[in-house]
C-alpha positions as CSV (number, residue, x, y, z in Angstrom):
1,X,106.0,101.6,69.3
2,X,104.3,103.8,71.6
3,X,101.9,102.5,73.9
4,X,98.1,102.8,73.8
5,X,97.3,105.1,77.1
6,X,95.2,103.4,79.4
7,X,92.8,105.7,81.0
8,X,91.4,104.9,84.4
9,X,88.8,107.7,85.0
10,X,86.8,106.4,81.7
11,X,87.1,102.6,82.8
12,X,85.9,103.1,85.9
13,X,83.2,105.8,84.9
14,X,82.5,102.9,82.5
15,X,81.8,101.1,85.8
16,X,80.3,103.3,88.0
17,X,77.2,103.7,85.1
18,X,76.8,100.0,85.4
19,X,76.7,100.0,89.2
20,X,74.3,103.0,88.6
21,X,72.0,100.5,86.7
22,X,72.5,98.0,88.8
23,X,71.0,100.4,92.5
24,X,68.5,101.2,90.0
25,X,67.8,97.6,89.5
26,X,67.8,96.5,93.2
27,X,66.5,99.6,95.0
28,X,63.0,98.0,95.4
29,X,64.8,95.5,97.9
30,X,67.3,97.0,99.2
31,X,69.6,100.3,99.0
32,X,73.4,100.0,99.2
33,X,74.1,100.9,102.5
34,X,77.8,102.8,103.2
35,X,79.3,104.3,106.4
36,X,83.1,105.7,106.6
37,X,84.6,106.2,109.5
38,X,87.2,109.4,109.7
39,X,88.8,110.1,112.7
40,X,90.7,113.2,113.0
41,X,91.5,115.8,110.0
42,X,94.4,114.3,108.5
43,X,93.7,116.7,104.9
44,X,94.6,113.6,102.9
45,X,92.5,111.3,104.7
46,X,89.3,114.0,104.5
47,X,89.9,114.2,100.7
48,X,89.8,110.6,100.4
49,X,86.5,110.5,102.6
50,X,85.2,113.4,100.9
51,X,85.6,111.4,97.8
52,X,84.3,108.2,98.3
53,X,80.8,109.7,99.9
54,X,80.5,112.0,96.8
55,X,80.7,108.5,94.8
56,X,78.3,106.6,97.2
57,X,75.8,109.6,96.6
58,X,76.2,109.5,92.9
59,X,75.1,106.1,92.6
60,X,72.3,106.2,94.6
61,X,73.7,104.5,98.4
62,X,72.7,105.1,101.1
63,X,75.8,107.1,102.6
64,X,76.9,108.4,106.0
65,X,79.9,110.4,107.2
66,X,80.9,109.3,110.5
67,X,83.7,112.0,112.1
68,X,85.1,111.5,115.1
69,X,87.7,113.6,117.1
70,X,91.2,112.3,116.8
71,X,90.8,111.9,120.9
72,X,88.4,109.0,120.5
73,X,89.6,106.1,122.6
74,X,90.2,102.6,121.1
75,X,87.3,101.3,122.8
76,X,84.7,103.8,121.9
77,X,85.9,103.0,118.5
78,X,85.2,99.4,118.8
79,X,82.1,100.4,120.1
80,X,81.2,102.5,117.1
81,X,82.0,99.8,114.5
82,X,80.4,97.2,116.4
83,X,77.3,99.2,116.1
84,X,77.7,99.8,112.3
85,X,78.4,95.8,111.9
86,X,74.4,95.8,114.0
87,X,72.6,98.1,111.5
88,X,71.1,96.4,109.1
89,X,71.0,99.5,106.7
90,X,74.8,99.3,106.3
91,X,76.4,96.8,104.1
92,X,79.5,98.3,104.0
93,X,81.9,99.9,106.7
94,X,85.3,101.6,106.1
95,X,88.1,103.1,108.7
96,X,90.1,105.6,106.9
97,X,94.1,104.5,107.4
98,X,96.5,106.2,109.4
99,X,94.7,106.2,112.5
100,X,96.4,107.8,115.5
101,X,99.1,106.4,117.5
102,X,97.2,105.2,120.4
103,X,95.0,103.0,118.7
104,X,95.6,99.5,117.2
105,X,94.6,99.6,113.7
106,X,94.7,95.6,113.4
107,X,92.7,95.7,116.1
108,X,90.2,98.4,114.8
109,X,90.4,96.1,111.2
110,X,89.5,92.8,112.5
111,X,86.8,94.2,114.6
112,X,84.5,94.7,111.2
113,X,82.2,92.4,110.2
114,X,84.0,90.1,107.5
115,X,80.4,90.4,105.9
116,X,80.6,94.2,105.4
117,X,84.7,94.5,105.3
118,X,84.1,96.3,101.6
119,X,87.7,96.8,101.9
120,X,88.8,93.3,101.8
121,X,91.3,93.4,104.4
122,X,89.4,91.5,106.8
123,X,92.3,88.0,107.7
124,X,88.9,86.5,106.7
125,X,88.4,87.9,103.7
126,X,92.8,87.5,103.1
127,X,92.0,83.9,103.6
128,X,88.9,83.2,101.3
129,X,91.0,84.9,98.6
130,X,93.9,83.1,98.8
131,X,91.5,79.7,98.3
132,X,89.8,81.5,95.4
133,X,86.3,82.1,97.2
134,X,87.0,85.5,97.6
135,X,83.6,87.7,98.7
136,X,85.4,90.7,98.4
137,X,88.5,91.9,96.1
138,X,91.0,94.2,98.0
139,X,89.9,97.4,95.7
140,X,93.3,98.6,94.3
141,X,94.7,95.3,93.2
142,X,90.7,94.4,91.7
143,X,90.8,98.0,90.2
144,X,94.2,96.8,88.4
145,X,92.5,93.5,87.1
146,X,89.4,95.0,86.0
147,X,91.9,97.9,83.6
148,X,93.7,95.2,82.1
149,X,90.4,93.0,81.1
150,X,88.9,95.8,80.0
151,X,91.8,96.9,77.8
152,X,91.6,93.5,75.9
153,X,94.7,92.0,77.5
154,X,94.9,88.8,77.4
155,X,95.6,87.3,81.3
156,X,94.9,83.3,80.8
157,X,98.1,81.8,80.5
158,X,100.2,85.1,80.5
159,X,103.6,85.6,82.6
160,X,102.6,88.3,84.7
161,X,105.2,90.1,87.0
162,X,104.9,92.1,90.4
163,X,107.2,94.2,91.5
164,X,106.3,94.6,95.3
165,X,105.0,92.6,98.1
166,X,102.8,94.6,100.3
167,X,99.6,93.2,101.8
168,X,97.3,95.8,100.5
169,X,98.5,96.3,96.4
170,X,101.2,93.3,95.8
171,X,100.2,90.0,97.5
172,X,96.8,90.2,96.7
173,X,97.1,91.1,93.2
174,X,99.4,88.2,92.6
175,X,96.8,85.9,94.5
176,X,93.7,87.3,92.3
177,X,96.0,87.0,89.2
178,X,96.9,83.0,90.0
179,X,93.6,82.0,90.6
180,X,92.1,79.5,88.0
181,X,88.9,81.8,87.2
182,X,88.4,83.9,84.1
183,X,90.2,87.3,84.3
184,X,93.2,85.5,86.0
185,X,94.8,81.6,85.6
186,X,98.2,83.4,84.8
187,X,101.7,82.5,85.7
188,X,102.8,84.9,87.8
189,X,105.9,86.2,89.7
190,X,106.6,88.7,92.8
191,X,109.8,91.0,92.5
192,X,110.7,93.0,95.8
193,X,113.6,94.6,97.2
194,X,115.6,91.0,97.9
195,X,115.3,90.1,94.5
196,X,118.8,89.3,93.0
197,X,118.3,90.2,89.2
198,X,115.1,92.5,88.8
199,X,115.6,93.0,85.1
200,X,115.7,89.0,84.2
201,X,112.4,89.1,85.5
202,X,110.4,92.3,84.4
203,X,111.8,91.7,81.1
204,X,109.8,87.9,80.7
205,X,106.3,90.2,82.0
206,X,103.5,90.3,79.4
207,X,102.0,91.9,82.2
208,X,104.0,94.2,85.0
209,X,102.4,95.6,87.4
210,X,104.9,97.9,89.6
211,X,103.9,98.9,93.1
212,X,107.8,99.5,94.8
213,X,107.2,102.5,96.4
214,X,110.0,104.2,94.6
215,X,109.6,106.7,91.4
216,X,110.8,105.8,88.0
217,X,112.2,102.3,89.4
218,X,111.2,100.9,86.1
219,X,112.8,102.1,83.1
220,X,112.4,101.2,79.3
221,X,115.2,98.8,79.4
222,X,113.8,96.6,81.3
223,X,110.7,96.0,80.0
224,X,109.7,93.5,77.3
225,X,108.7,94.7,73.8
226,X,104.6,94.8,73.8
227,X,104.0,94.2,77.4
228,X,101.0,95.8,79.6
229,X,102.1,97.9,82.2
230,X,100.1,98.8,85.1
231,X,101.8,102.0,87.1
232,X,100.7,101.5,90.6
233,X,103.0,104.5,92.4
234,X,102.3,107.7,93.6
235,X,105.1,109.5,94.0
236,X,105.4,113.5,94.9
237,X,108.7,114.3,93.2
238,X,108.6,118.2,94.1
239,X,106.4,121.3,93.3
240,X,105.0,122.7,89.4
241,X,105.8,126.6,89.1
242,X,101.7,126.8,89.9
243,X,102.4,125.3,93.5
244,X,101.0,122.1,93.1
245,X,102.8,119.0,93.7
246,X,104.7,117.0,90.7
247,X,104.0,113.3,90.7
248,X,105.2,110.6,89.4
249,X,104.7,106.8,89.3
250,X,107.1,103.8,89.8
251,X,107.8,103.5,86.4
252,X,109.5,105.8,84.2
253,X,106.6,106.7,81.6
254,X,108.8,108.8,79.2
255,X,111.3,105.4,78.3
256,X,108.8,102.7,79.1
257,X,105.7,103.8,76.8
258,X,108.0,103.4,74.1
259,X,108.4,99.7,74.5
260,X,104.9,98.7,76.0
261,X,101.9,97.6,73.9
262,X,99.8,99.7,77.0
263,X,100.8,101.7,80.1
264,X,98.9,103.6,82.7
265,X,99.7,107.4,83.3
266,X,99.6,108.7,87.0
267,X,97.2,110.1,88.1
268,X,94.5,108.9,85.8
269,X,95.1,105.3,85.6
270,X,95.0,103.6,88.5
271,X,94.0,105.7,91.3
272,X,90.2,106.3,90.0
273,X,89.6,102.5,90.3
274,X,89.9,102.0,93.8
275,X,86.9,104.3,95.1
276,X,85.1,102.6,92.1
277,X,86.1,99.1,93.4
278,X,85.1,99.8,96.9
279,X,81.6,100.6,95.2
280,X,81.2,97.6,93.4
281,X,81.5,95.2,97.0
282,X,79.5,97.5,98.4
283,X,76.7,97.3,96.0
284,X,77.4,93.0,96.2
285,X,77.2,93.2,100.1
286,X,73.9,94.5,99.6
287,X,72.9,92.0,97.3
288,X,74.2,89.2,99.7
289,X,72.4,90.6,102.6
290,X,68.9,91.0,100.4
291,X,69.5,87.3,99.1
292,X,69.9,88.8,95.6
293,X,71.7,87.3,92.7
């Protein structure tokens, strides 16, 4: 067997043409409204910015850049946020992560407005989800649920396995996945560096979704025959003979898309879905503030 290939950047263009359709649908009431926040020049953190406001534009929002020097105090970036959380324009606000040292990112976090934390990381937001009355998704871990509905898989009732436990990819995708709501109600278990026997329990996934942090971690032998696999690493393993850096994900594609029914390549699989996802509770923040259904 060699696993069917599953494509991020056409799943979540597939997406962003229905969010497209949906502006269009709204825009008589209200405009998606979109500020990100980028203090400093960290080059990955501008390409990431750059990124996301190219998307917003795309689809119609109502988009601003907000840069700030990387000498901007704690406080006047409170003070910034707070006024964001004020404008009735914006629905949706976003601090680009790492910040620099002498400023509390919790702090700068919980400061947003839990009604336009379009990241989801909001203790607020942490909490609703954990109850299953979630407003907002954390983006990666919804980007991963939306790729495997939308490549047929079938999640009700299914053993699905995480390998990791971080706050922003593995405990909220095993909360979303556990949740008694359509696109989830599976069983689901959460590998991480203290567990004892990883292969007893990757091999039981119908679903494995690997976010360790570590390249190639998963190999073909211990994955079950058929399963989905969702590739959640990023992992710069040196440089092509162009200069450009060679990456690779947690799992090691070469042995493990032999075994797997489906498998997601990196890049392309599922990297595209997060910008995407933070579009999508953007465009429902809107909604919510307009009193649209």
């Amino acid at each position: 067997m060699t696993a069917k290939l599953i494509n991020g950047n056409e799943v979540a263009q597939q997406i962003r043409e229905e969010l497209k359709q949906e502006v269009a649908r709204i825009k008589d009431k209200v405009i998606p409204g979109l500020v990100t926040i980028l203090v400093g020049e960290n080059p990955a953190s501008v390409s990431y910015v750059t990124a996301k406001q190219k998307t917003s534009k795309e689809l119609g929002f109502y988009s601003i850049q907000d840069n700030q020097l990387a000498t901007i105090t704690e406080e006047e970036l409170l003070k910034l946020i707070d006024k964001y959380n004020k404008d009735p324009k914006i629905h949706g606000i976003l601090v680009q992560l790492p910040l620099p040292k002498h400023i509390n990112e919790t702090k700068v976090l919980y400061a947003i407005d839990p009604k336009k934390d379009v990241d989801g990381f909001h203790p607020v937001n942490v909490g609703k989800l954990m109850i299953g009355e979630a407003d907002y998704l954390p983006c990666t871990p919804a980007g991963i649920q939306q790729l495997i509905i939308r490549t047929g898989a079938k999640i009700d009732g299914a053993e699905v396995v995480v390998v990791g436990r971080s706050n922003i990819v593995g405990k909220p995708i095993a909360n979303i996945l556990l949740q008694k709501q359509k696109g989830a109600n599976a069983t689901v278990t959460i590998c991480h560096t203290g567990t004892k026997d990883m292969t007893f329990h990757t091999k039981r996934a119908d679903i494995l979704i690997v976010a360790a942090g570590k390249p190639k971690a998963i190999t073909g032998d211990m994955v079950k025959e058929g399963a989905v696999v969702i590739d959640v690493g990023v992992n710069r393993i040196g440089m092509t003979p162009e200069g450009k850096a060679k990456l690779a994900g947690d799992v090691d594609f070469d042995s493990v898309k032999e075994k797997a029914s489906a498998i997601t390549p990196v890049p392309g699989g599922v990297g595209p879905m997060t910008i995407t996802m933070l579009m999508m509770n953007t465009v429902k923040a809107a909604k919510v503030h307009a009193g649209i259904s």
